[in-house]
N, CA, C and O atoms as a GROMACS GRO file, in nm:
protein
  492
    1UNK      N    1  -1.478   0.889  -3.616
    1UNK     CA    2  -1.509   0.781  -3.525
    1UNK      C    3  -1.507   0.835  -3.382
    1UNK      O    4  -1.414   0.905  -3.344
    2UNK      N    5  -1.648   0.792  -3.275
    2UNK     CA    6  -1.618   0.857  -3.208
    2UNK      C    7  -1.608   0.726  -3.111
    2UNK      O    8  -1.647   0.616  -3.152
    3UNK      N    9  -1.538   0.749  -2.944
    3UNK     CA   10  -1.507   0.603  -2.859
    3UNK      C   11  -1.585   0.653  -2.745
    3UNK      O   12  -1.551   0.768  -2.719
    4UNK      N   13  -1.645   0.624  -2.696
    4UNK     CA   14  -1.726   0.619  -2.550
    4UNK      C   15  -1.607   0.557  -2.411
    4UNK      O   16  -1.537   0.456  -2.398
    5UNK      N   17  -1.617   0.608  -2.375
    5UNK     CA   18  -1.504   0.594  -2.225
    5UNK      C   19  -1.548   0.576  -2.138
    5UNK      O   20  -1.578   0.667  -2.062
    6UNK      N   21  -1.585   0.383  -2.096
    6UNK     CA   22  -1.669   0.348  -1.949
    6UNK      C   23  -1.612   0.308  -1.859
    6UNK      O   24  -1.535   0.220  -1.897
    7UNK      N   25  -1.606   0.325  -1.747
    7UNK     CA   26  -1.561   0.262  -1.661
    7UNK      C   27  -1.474   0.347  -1.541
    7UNK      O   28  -1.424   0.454  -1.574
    8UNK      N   29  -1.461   0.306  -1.427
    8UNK     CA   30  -1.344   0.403  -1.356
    8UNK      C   31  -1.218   0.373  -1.329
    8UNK      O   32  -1.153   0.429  -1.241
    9UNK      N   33  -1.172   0.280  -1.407
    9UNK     CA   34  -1.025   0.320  -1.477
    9UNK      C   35  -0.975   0.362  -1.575
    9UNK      O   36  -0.855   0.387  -1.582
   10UNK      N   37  -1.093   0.387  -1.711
   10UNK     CA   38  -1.071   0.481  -1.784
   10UNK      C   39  -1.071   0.621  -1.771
   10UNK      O   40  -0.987   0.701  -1.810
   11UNK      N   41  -1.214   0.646  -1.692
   11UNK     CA   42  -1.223   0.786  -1.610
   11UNK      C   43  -1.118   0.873  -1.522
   11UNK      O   44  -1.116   0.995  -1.505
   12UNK      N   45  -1.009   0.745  -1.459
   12UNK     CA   46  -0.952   0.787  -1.374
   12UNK      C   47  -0.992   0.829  -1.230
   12UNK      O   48  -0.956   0.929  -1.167
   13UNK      N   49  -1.086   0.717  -1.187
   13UNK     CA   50  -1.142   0.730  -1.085
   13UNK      C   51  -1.144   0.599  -1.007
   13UNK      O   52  -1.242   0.581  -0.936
   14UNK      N   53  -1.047   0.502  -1.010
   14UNK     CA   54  -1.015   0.384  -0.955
   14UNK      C   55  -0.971   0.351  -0.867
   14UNK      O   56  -0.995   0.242  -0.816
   15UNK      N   57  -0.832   0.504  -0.785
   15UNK     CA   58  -0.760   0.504  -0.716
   15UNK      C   59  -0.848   0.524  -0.548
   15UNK      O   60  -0.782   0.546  -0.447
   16UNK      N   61  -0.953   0.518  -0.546
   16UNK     CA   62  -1.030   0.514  -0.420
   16UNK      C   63  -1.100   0.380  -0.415
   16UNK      O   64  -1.134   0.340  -0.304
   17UNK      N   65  -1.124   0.314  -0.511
   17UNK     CA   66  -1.199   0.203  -0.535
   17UNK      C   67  -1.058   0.108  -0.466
   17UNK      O   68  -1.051   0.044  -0.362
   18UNK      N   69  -0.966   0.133  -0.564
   18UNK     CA   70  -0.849   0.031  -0.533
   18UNK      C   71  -0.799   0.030  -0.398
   18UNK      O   72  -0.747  -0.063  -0.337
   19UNK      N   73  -0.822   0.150  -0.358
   19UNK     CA   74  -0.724   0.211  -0.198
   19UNK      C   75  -0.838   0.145  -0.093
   19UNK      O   76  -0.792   0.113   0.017
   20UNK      N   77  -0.979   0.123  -0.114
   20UNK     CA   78  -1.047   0.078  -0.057
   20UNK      C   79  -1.078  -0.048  -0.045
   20UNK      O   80  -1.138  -0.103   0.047
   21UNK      N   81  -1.016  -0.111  -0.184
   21UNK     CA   82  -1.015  -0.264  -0.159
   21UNK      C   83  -0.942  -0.328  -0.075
   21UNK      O   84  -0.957  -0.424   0.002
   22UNK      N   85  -0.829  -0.231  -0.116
   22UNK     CA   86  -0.684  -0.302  -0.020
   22UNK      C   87  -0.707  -0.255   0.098
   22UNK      O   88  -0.606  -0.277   0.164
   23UNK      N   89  -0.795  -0.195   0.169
   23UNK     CA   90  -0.815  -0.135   0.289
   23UNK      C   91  -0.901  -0.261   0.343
   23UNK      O   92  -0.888  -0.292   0.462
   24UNK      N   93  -0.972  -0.321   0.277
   24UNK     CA   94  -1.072  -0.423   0.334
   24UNK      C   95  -1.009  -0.610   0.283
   24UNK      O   96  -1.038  -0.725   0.317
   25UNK      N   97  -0.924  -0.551   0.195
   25UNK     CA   98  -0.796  -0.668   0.240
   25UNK      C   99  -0.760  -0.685   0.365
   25UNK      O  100  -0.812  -0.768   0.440
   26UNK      N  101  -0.656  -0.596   0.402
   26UNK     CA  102  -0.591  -0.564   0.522
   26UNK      C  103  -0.696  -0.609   0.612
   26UNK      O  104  -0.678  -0.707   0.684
   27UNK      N  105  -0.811  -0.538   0.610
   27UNK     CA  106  -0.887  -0.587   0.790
   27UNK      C  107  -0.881  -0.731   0.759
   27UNK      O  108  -0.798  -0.790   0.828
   28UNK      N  109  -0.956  -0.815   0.663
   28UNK     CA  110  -0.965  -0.931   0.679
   28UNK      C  111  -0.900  -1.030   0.701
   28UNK      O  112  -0.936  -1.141   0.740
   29UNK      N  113  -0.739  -0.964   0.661
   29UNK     CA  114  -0.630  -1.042   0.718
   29UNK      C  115  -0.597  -1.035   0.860
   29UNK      O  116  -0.558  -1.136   0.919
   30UNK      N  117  -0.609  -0.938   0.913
   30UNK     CA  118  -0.608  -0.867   1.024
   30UNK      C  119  -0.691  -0.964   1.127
   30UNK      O  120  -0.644  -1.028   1.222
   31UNK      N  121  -0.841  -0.957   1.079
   31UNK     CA  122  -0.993  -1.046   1.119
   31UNK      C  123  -0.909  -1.219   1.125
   31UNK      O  124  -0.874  -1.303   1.209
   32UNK      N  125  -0.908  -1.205   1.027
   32UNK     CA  126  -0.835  -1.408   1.027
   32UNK      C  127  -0.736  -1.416   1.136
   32UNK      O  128  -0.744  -1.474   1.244
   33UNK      N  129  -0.667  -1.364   1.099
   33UNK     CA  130  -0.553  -1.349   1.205
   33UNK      C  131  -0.566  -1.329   1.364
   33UNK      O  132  -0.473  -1.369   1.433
   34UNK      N  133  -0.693  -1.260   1.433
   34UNK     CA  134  -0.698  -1.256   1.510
   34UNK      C  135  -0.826  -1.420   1.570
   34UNK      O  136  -0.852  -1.466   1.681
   35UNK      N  137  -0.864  -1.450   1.453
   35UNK     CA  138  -0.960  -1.582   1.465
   35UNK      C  139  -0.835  -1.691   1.518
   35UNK      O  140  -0.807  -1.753   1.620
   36UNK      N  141  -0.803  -1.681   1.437
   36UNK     CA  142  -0.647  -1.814   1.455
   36UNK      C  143  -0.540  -1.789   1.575
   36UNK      O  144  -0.440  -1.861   1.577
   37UNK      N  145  -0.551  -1.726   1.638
   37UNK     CA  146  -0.489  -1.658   1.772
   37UNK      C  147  -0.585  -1.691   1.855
   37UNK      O  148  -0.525  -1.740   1.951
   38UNK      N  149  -0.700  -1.694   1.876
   38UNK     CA  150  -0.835  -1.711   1.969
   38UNK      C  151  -0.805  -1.841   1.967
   38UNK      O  152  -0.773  -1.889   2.075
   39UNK      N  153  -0.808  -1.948   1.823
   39UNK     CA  154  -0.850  -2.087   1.831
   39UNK      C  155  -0.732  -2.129   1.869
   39UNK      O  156  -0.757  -2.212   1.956
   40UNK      N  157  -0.601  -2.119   1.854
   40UNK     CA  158  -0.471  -2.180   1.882
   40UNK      C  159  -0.444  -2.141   2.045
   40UNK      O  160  -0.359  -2.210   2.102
   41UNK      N  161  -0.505  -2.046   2.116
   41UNK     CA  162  -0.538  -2.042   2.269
   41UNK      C  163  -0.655  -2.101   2.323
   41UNK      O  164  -0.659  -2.105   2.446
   42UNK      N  165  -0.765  -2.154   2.249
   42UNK     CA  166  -0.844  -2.167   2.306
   42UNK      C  167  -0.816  -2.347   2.306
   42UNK      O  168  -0.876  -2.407   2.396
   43UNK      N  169  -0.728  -2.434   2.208
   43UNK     CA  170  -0.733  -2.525   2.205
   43UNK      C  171  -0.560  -2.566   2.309
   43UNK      O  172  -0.544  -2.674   2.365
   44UNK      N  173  -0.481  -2.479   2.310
   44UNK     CA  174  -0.403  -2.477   2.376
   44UNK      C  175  -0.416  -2.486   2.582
   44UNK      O  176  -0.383  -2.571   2.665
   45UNK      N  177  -0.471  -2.370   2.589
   45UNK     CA  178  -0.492  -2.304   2.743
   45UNK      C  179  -0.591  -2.477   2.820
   45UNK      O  180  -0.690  -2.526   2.766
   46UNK      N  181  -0.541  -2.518   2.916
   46UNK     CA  182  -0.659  -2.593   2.993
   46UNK      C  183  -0.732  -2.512   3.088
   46UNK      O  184  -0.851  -2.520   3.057
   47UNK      N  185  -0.716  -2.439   3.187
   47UNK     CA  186  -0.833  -2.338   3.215
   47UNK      C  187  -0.767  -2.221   3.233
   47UNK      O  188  -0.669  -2.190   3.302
   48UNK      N  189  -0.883  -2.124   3.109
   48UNK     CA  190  -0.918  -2.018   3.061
   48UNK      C  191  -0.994  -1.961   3.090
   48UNK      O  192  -1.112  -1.991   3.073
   49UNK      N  193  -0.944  -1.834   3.159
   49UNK     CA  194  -1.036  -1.719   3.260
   49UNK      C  195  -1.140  -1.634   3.177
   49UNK      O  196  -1.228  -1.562   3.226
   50UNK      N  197  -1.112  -1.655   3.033
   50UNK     CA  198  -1.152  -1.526   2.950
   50UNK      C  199  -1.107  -1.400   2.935
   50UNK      O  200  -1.152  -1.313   2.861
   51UNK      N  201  -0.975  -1.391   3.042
   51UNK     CA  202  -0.935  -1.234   3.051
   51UNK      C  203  -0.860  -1.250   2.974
   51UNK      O  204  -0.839  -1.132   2.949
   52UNK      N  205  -0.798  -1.300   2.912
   52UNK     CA  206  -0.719  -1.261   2.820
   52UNK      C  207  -0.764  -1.243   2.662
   52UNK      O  208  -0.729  -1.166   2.573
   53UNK      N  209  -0.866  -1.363   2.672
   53UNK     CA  210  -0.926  -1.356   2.501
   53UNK      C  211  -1.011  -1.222   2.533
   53UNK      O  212  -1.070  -1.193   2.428
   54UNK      N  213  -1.031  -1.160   2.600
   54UNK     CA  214  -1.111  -1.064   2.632
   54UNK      C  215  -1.021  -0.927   2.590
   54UNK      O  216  -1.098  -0.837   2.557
   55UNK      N  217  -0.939  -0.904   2.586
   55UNK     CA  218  -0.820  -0.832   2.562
   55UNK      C  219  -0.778  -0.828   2.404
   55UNK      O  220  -0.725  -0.736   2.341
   56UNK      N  221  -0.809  -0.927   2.370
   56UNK     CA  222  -0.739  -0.974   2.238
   56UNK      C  223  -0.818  -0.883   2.121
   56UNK      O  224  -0.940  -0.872   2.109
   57UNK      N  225  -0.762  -0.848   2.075
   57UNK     CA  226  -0.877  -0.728   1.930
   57UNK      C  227  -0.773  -0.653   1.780
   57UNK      O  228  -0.657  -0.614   1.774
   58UNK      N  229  -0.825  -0.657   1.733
   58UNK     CA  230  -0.813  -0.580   1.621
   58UNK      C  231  -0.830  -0.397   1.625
   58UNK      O  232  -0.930  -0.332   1.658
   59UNK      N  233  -0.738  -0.364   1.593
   59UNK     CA  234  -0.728  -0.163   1.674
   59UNK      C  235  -0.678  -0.154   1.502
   59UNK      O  236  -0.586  -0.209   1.442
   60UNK      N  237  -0.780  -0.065   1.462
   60UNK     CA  238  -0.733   0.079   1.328
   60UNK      C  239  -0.665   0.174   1.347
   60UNK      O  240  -0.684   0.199   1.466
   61UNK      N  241  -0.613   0.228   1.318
   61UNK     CA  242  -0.529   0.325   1.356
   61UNK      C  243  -0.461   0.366   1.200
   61UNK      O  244  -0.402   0.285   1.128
   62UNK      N  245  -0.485   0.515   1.166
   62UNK     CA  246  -0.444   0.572   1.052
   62UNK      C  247  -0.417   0.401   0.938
   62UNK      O  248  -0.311   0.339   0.926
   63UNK      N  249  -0.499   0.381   0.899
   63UNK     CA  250  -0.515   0.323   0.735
   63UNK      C  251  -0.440   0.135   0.820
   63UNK      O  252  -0.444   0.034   0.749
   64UNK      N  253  -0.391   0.126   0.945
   64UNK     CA  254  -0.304   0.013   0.925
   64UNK      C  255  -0.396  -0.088   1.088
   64UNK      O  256  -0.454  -0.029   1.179
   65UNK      N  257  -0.389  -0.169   1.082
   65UNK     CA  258  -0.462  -0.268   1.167
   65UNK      C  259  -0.342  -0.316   1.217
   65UNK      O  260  -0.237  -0.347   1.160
   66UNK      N  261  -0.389  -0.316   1.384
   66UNK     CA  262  -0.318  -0.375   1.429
   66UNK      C  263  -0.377  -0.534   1.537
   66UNK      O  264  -0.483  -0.526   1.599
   67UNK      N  265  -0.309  -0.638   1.541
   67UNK     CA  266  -0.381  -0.733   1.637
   67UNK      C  267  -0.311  -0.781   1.769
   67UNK      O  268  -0.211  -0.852   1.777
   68UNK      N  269  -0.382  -0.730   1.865
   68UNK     CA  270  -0.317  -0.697   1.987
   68UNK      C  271  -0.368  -0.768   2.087
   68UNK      O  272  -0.483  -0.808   2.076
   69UNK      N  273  -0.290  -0.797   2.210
   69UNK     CA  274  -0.377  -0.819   2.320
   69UNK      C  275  -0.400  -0.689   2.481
   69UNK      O  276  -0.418  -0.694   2.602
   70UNK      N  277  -0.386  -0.604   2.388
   70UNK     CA  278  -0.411  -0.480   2.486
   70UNK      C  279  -0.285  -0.448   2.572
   70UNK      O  280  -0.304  -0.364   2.660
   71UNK      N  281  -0.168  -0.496   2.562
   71UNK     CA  282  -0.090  -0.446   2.671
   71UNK      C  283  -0.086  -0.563   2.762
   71UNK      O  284  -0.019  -0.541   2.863
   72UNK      N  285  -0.137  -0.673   2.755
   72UNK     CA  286  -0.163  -0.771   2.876
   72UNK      C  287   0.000  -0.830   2.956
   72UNK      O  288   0.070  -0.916   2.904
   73UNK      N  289   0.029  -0.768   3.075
   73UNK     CA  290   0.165  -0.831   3.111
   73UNK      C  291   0.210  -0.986   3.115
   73UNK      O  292   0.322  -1.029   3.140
   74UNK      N  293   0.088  -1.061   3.084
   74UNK     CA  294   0.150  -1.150   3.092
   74UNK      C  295   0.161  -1.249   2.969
   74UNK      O  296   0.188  -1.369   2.960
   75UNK      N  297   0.126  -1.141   2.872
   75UNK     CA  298   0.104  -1.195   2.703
   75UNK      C  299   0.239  -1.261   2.609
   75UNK      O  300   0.238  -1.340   2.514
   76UNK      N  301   0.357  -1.187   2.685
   76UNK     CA  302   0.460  -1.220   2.665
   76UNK      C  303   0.512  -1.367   2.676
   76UNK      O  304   0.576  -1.431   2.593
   77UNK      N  305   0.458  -1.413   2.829
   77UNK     CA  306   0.515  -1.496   2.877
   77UNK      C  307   0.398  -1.638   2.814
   77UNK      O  308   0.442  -1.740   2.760
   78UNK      N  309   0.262  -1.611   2.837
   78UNK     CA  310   0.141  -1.707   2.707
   78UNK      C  311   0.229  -1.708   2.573
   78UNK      O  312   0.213  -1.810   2.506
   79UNK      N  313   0.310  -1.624   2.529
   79UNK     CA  314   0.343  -1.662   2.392
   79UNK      C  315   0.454  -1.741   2.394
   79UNK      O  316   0.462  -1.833   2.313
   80UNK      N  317   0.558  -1.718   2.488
   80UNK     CA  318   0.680  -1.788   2.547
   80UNK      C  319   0.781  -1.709   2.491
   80UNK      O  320   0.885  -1.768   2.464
   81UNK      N  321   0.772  -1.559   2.462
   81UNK     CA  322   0.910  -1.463   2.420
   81UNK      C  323   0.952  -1.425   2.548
   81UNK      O  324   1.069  -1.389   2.543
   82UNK      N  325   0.908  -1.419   2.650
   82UNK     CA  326   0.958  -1.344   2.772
   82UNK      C  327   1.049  -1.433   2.860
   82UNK      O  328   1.019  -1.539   2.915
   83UNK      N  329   1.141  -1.381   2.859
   83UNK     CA  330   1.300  -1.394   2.986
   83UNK      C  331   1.260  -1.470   3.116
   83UNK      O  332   1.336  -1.534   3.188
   84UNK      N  333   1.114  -1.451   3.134
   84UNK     CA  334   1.017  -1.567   3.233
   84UNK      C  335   1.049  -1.707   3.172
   84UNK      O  336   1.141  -1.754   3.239
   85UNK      N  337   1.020  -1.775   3.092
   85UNK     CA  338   1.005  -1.826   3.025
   85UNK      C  339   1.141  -1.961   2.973
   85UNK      O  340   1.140  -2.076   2.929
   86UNK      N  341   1.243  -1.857   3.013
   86UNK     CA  342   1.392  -1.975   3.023
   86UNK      C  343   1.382  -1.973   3.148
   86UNK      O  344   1.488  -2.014   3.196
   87UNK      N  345   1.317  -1.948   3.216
   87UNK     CA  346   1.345  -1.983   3.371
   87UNK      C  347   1.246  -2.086   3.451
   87UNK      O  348   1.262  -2.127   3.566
   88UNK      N  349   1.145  -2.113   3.365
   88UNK     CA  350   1.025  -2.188   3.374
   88UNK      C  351   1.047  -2.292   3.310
   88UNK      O  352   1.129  -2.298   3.219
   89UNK      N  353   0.946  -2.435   3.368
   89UNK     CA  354   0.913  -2.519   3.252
   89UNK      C  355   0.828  -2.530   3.108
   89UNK      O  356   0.830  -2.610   3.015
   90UNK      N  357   0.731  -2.377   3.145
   90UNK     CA  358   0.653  -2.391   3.061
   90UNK      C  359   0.750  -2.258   2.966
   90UNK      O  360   0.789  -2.145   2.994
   91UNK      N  361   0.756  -2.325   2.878
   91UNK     CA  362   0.776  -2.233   2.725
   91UNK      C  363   0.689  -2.135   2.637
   91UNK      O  364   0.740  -2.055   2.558
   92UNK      N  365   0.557  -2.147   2.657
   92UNK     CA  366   0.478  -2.081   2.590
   92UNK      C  367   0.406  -2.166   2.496
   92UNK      O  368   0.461  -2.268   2.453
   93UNK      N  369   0.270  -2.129   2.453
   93UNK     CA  370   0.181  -2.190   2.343
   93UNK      C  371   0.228  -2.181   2.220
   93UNK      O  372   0.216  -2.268   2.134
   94UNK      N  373   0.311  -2.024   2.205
   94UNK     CA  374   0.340  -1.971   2.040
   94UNK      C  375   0.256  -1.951   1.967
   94UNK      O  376   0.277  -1.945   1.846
   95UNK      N  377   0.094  -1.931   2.042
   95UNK     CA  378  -0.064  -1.927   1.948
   95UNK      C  379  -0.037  -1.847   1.852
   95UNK      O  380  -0.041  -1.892   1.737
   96UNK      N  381  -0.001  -1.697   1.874
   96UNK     CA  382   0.035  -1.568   1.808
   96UNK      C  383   0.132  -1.619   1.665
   96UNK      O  384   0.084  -1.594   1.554
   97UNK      N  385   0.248  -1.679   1.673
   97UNK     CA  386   0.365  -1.719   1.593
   97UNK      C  387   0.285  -1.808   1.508
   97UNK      O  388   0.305  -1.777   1.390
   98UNK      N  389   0.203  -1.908   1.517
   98UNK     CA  390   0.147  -2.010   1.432
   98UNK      C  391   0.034  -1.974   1.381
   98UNK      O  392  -0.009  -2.026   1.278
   99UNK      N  393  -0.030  -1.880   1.444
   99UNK     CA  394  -0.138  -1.833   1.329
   99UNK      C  395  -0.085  -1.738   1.248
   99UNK      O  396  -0.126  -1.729   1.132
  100UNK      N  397   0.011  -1.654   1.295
  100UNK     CA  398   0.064  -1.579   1.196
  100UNK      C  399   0.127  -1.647   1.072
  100UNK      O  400   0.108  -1.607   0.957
  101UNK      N  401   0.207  -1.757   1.106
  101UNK     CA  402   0.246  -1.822   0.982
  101UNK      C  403   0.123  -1.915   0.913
  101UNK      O  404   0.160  -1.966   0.807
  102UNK      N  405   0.019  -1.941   0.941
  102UNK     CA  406  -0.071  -1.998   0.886
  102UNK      C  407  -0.178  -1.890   0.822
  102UNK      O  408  -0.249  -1.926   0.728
  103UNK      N  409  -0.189  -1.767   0.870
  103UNK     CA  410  -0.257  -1.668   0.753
  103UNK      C  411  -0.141  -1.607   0.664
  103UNK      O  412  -0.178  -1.561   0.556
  104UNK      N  413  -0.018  -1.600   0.691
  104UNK     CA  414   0.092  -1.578   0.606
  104UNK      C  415   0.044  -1.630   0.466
  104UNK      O  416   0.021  -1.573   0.359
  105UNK      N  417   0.035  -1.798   0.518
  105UNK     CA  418   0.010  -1.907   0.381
  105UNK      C  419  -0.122  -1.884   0.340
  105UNK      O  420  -0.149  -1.958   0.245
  106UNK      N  421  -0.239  -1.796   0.381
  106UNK     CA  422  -0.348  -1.766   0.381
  106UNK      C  423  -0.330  -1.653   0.296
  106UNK      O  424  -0.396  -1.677   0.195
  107UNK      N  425  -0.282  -1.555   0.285
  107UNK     CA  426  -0.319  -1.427   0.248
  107UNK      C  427  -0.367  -1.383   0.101
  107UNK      O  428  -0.445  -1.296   0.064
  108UNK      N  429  -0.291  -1.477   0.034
  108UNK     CA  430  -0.307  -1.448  -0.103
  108UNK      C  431  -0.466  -1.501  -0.158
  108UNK      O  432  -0.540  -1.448  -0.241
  109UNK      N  433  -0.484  -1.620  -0.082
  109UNK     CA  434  -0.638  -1.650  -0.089
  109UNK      C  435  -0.749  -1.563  -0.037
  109UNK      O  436  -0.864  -1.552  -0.081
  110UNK      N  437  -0.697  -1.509   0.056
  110UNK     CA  438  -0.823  -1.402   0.150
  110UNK      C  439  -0.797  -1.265   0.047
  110UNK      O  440  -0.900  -1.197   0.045
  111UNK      N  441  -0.719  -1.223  -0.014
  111UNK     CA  442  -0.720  -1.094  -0.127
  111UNK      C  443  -0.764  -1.150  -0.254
  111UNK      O  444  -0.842  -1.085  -0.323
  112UNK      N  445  -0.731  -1.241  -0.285
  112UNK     CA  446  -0.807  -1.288  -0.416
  112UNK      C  447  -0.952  -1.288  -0.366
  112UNK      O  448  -1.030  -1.266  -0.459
  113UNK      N  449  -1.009  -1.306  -0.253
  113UNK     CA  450  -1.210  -1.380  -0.224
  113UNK      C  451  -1.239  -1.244  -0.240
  113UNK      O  452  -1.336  -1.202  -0.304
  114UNK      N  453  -1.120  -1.141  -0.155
  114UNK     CA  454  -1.209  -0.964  -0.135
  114UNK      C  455  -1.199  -0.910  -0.297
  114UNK      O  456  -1.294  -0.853  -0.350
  115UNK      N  457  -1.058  -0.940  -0.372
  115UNK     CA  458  -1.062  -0.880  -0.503
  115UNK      C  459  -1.208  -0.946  -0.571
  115UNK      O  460  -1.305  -0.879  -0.605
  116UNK      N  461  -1.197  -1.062  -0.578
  116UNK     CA  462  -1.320  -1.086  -0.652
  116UNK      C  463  -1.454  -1.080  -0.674
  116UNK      O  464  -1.522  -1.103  -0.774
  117UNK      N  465  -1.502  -1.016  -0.476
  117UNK     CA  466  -1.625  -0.979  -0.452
  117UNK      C  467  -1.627  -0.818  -0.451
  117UNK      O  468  -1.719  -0.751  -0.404
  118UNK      N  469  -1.521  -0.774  -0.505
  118UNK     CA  470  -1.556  -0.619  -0.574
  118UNK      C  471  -1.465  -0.559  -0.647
  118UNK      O  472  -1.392  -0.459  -0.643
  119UNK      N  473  -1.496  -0.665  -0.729
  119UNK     CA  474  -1.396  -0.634  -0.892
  119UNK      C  475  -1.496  -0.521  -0.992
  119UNK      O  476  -1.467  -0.442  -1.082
  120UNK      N  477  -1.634  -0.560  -0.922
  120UNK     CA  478  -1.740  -0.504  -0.996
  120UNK      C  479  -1.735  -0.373  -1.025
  120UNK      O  480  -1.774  -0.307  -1.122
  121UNK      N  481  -1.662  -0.338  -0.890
  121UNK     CA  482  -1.682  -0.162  -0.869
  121UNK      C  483  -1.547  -0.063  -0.948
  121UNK      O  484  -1.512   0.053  -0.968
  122UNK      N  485  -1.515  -0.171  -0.967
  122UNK     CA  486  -1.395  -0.129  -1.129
  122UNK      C  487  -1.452  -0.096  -1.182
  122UNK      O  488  -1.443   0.027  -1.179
  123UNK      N  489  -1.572  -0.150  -1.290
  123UNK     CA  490  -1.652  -0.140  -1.420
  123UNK      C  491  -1.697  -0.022  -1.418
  123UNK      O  492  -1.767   0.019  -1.510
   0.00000   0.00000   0.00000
């Protein structure tokens, strides 16, 4: 009896397929995450210069994404973590903190849409 061996996890050729899925996981969480930071400032801020959403991005760096607002000094104090901030009335938006916990509750749905639109490349 003889067995025919298809596919690239039988082959042993999956571990780039897989390393690449989860690579385009990651951005898209990364991508959402920085969408929901834009909209939770943009519905927050009453006037908005653009310099800051202008700042705001998604940076690769060896295999890991990061979502940043460039260094902006006063990003701290827009989020309301900065020592400014008990000394003020204004507290901060927390845009950053609430989208993070809202793609948190997101994530498992955004890796299931990428697993499923290239499950193919298993076969």
């Amino acid at each position: 009896m003889r067995v025919q061996v298809k596919g690239t996890v039988l082959r042993g050729e999956a571990a780039p397929v897989v390393h690449a899925i989860s690579h385009e996981i990651d951005r898209n969480i990364a991508h959402t995450l920085l969408d929901r930071w834009r909209r939770f400032l943009k519905n927050s801020m009453r006037h908005p210069t653009g310099t800051y959403e202008r700042h705001m991005a998604v940076r690769e760096a060896r295999l890991t994404f990061t979502v940043t607002d460039g260094g902006m000094v006063y990003g701290p104090w827009l989020e309301g973590t900065s020592r400014r901030n008990r000394a003020t009335r204004f507290k901060g938006y927390a845009a950053q903190r609430r989208a993070r916990r809202e793609v948190d509750r997101e994530s498992v749905h955004i890796a299931e849409r990428v697993i499923s639109a290239n499950i193919g490349r298993l076969e």
